[in-house]
N, C-alpha and C positions, 0 to 999 in steps of 0.2 A: 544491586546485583544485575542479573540479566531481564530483570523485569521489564525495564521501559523499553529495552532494546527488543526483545522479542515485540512487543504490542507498536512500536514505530514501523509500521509495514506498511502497505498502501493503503492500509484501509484509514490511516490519516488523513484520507482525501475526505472525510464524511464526519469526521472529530465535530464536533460542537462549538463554537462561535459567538462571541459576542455579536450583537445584532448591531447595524449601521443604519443613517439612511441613504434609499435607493443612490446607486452611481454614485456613491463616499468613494475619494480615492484618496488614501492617505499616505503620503510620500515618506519616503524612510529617510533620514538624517545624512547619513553619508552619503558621497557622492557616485551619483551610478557609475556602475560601470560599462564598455560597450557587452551586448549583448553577443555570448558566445555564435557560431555561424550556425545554430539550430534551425532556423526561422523555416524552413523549406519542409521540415520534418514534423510529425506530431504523434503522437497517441493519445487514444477518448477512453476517456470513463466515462461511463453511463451508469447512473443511479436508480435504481428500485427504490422507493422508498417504503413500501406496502410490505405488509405482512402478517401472519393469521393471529402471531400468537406473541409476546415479547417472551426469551427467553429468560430466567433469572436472573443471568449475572451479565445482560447484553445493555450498555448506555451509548450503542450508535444511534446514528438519525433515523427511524423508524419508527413506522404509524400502522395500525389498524383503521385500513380503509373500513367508512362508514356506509358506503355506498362504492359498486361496482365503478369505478370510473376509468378505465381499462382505454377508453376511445379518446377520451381527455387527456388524458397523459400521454400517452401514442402520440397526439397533435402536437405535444407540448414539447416532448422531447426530439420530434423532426424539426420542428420549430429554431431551438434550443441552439441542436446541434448545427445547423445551418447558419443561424447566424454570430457562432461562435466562432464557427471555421472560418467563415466572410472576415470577422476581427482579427483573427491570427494570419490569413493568409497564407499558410499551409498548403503545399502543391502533395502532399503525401500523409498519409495517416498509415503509421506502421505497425498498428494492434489495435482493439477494440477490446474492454473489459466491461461485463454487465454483471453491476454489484450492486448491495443492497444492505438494508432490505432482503428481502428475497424475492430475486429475479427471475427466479424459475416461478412464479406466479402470475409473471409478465406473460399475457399471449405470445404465442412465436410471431407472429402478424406483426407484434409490437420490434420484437428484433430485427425482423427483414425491414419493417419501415425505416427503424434509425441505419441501419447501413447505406439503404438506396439514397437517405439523405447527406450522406456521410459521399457516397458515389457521384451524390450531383456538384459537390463542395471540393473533393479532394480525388489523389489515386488512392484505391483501396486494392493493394494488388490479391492477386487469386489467393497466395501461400500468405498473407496475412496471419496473425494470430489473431482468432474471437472466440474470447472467452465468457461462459455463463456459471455463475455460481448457482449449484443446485443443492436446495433442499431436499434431501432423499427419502423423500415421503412417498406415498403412492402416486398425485398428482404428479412429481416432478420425474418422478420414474415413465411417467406414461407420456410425456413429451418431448423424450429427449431426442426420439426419430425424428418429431416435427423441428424441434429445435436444430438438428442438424440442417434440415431442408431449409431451413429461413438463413443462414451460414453461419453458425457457430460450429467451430472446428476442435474446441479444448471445451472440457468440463473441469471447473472444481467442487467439491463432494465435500458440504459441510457434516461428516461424519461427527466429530468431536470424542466419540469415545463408543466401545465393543460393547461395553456393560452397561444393560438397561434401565438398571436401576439409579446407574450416574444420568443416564439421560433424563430422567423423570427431574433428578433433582436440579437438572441445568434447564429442566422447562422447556424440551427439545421435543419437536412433535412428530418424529419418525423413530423406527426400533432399531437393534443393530441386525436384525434379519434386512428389513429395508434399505438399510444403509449397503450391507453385501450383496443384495439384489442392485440396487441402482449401481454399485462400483462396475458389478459384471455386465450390465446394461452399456453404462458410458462407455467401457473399452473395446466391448463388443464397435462398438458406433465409431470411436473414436482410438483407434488400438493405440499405446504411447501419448497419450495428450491428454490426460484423466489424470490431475491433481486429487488429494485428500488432507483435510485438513484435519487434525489431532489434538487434543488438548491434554497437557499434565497439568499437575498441582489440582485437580480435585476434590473435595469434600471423601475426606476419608481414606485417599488412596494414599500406598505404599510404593515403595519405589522398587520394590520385584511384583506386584501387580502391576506398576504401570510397566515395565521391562517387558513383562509375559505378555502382555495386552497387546503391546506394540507389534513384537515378535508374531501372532496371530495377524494383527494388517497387515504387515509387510508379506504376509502369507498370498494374499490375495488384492492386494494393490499394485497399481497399475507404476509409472516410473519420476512421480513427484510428490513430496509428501510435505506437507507443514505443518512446522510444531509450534502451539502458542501455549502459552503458558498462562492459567489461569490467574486473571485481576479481581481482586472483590473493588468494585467502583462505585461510591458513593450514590447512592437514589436508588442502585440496585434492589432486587427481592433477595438475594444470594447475601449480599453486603448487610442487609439487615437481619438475615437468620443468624449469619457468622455473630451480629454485633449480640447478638439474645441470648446468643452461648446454646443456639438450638444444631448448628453443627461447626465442624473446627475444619481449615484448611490447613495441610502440611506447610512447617516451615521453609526458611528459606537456605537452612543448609539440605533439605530433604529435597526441596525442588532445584536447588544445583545438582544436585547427584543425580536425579530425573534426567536434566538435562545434560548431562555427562554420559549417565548411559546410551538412551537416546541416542547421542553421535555413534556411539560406538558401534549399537547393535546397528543403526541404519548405515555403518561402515560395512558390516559385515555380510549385511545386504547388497552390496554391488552400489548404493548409494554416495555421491559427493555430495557434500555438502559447498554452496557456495552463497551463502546469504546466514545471517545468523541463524535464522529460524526457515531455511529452505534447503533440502534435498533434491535430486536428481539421479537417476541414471539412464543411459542410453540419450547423454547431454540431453535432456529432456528441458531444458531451464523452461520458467515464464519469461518470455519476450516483454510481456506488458512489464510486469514488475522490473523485470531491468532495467527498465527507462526511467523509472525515478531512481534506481537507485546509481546508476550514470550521470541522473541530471538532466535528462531529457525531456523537451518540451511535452506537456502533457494537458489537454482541455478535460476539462469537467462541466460534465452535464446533467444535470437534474437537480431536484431539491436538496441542497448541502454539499455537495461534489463539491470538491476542489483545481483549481489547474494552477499550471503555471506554462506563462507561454508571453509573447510579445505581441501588442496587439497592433499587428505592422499598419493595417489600415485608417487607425488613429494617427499617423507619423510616429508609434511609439517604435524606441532603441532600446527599454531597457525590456527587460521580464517584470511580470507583476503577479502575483499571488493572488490568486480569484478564489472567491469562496460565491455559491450560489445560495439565495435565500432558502432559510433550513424547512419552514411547514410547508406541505404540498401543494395545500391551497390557497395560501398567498402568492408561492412561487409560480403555478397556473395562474395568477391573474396576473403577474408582472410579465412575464412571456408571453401572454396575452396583447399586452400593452404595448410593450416594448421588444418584442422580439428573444428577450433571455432577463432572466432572472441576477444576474450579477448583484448581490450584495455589497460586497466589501471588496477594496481593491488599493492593493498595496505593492507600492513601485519598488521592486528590490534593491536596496545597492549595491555596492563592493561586497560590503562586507557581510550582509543577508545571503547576498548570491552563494558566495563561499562558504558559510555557514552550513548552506544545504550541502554543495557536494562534499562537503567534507563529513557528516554527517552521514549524509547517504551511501556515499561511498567505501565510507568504512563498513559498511554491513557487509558488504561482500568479503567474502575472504581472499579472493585477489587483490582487494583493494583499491588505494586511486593509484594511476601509472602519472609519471612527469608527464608523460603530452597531455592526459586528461583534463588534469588539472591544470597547465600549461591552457590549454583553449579555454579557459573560464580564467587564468593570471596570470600571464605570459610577462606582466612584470612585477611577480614577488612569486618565485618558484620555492618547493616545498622544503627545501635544503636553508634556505634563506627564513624562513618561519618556522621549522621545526628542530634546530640545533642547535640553536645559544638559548633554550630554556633550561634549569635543572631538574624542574620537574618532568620535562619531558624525554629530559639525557637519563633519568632513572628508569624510565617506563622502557625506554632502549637498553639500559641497561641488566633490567631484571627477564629481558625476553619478549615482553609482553605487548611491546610496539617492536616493529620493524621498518629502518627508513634506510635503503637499499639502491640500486643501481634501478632497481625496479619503479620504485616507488614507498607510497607509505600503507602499512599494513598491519592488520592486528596477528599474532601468532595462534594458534590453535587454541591454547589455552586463555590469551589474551582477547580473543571475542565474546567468550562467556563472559568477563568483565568489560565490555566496552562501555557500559553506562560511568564505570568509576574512571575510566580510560578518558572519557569525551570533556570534562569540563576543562583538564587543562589545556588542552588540545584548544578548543573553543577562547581559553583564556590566554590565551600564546596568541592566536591570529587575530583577536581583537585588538594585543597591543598592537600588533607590525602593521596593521590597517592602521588602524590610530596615526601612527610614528609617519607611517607613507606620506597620510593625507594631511598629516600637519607639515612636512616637508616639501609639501606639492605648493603647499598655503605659502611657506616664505616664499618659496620661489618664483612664483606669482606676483610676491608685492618689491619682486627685486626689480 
């Protein structure tokens, strides 16, 4: 249903990894392709990895720091980020996102240093977007003044839910008085650039408690809101209570209707929705998040971050998939050593490349346009791969794809299903790829 689709957000950038050894670079099978004209452009993710507490039902890359090491990692990630940009060769970095972890545990010290590193590498213009994801605790309440002074201009507000008692059992270590104090704090600071992020399908909830719940944020939030829909993930403490039969999560015809109201009431809130799991008004969008979901070069920085980008100063042409070593304190001694942590590294091809923006860009609900997708395959346009399949002439047929003068597009009702939407789509372009590069092959030995 819309499960994977909702949880494919950026915070993919931080997913968990088979381990490599150091500088693995393993080449993908097809034939690369030339690399879109991004190479001038980028956005940084920066990784927290530290944190007080793990939440129950959280299996990101996160660690309870053992010892303060706040001056280590500061070094690690100016470091990091410096000689990351030096490999990309990026004349401009167009947002900055500091995720986690949680980052709002990071000094601000530590935010002003990766910028001014970020200033000695690239432009960082003034109207940038820099975003901090804040745990609405009292700690994170009490530096968001500072944190604006170091330059972060957006906050996001890991709320997760109004009712205290769901908090306790998601092992979240702020209240929902805190959470409304920090919301009124952030926008105070930040008027329009104060995300909040929401979760349904909780332990025990209804689908006119989660409505009425919503209906109360939207009371007092600011003009972007994100909705994730609870995963029980294997290793979890949540995933294990569920398995004990010590509590039950709503089904998955109850968390569609969740997430059907949801659009609705955040419709009637003056909210677009433009991302499956993203709201706006007063065009409020995240600038960062739209660059993956465009296809936009993107560095990752810290312990497990992800990028993708071209590493121009290698003579590399195509993009490659970077994943950074995931424990803290090995990736501190590889940065150490070596100037950045890069674990695994994987040369995209054709048909990788396209995979992601197709992918990514179906989240949006405008979709991908022919030129978009044109500057990533300028020779196998969307009309030529999406209209001699039948499974795909049905999916246009029942409403639920749309392939248009515009481009191609999920309909309203057809984004809640994109997960069931994606495989033929995925299974359509891996033939035409195929068929391409086998015809590229005779032609070649003609």
């Amino acid at each position: 249903m819309i499960t994977r689709a909702l949880r494919a957000t950026g915070r993919a950038r931080c997913a968990g990894v088979r381990r490599f050894c150091d500088g693995d670079l393993i080449r993908a099978e097809s034939v690369p392709t030339r690399a879109p004209q991004l190479s001038a452009q980028a956005s940084l993710y920066v990784h927290w990895p530290y944190c007080l507490r793990r939440c129950t039902y959280c299996n990101f890359n996160k660690y309870i720091a053992r010892q303060n090491n706040d001056v280590i990692m500061t070094e690690c990630l100016q470091r990091e980020t410096g000689a990351l940009l030096q490999l990309s060769q990026v004349s401009c970095v167009s947002s900055v996102f500091f995720g986690g972890g949680t980052p709002s545990l990071a000094p601000p010290s530590t935010i002003e240093a990766v910028l001014e590193s970020v200033s000695k590498r690239a432009r960082l213009s003034g109207d940038a977007e820099v975003t901090l994801e804040v745990n609405p605790t009292p700690v994170g309440l009490s530096q968001l003044e500072d944190y604006c002074r170091a330059g972060v201009n957006r906050f996001s507000i890991g709320v997760q839910t109004l009712q205290d008692e769901d908090l306790r059992i998601l092992g979240r270590d702020h209240s929902s008085l805190q959470a409304l104090r920090t919301i009124e704090e952030a926008r105070r600071l930040c008027p329009g650039r104060v995300s909040v992020d929401v979760m349904f399908g909780r332990p025990g909830q209804s689908v006119e408690s989660w409505e009425t719940e919503l209906s109360e944020l939207l009371g007092v939030c600011d003009d972007h809101v994100s909705l994730y829909q609870l995963t029980l993930e294997r290793g979890t403490e949540l995933f294990r209570q569920v398995e004990r039969g010590e509590m039950s999560v709503p089904g998955e015809e109850a968390t569609s209707e969740m997430y059907h109201r949801a659009r609705r009431t955040l419709s009637r809130h003056g909210f677009v929705q433009y991302e499956v799991s993203n709201f706006a008004r007063n065009n409020a969008l995240s600038c960062h998040n739209m660059s993956y979901w465009k296809g936009s070069q993107y560095i990752g920085v810290g312990p497990g971050a992800h990028g993708r980008f071209v590493p121009v100063s290698e003579g590399g042409v195509a993009r490659e998939a970077r994943t950074q070593t995931l424990e803290p304190d090995i990736w501190i001694r590889e940065v150490r050593q070596r100037g950045h942590g890069t674990r695994r590294r994987i040369k995209l091809g054709r048909l990788e490349l396209l995979e992601e923006v197709l992918v990514m860009g179906l989240r949006m609900t405008r979709g991908i346009s022919h030129q978009h997708w044109e500057s990533f395959s300028p020779e196998l346009r969307l009309q030529e791969i999406f209209t001699t399949s039948a499974d795909i002439q049905e999916l246009l047929n029942s409403g639920r794809l749309i392939l248009d003068d515009r481009g191609l597009r999920c309909s309203w009702g057809g984004l809640a299903l994109l997960d069931s939407i994606l495989p033929s789509l995925l299974l359509q372009l891996e033939r035409c790829i195929t068929q391409r590069q086998q015809d590229e092959a005779v032609d070649l030995d003609r």
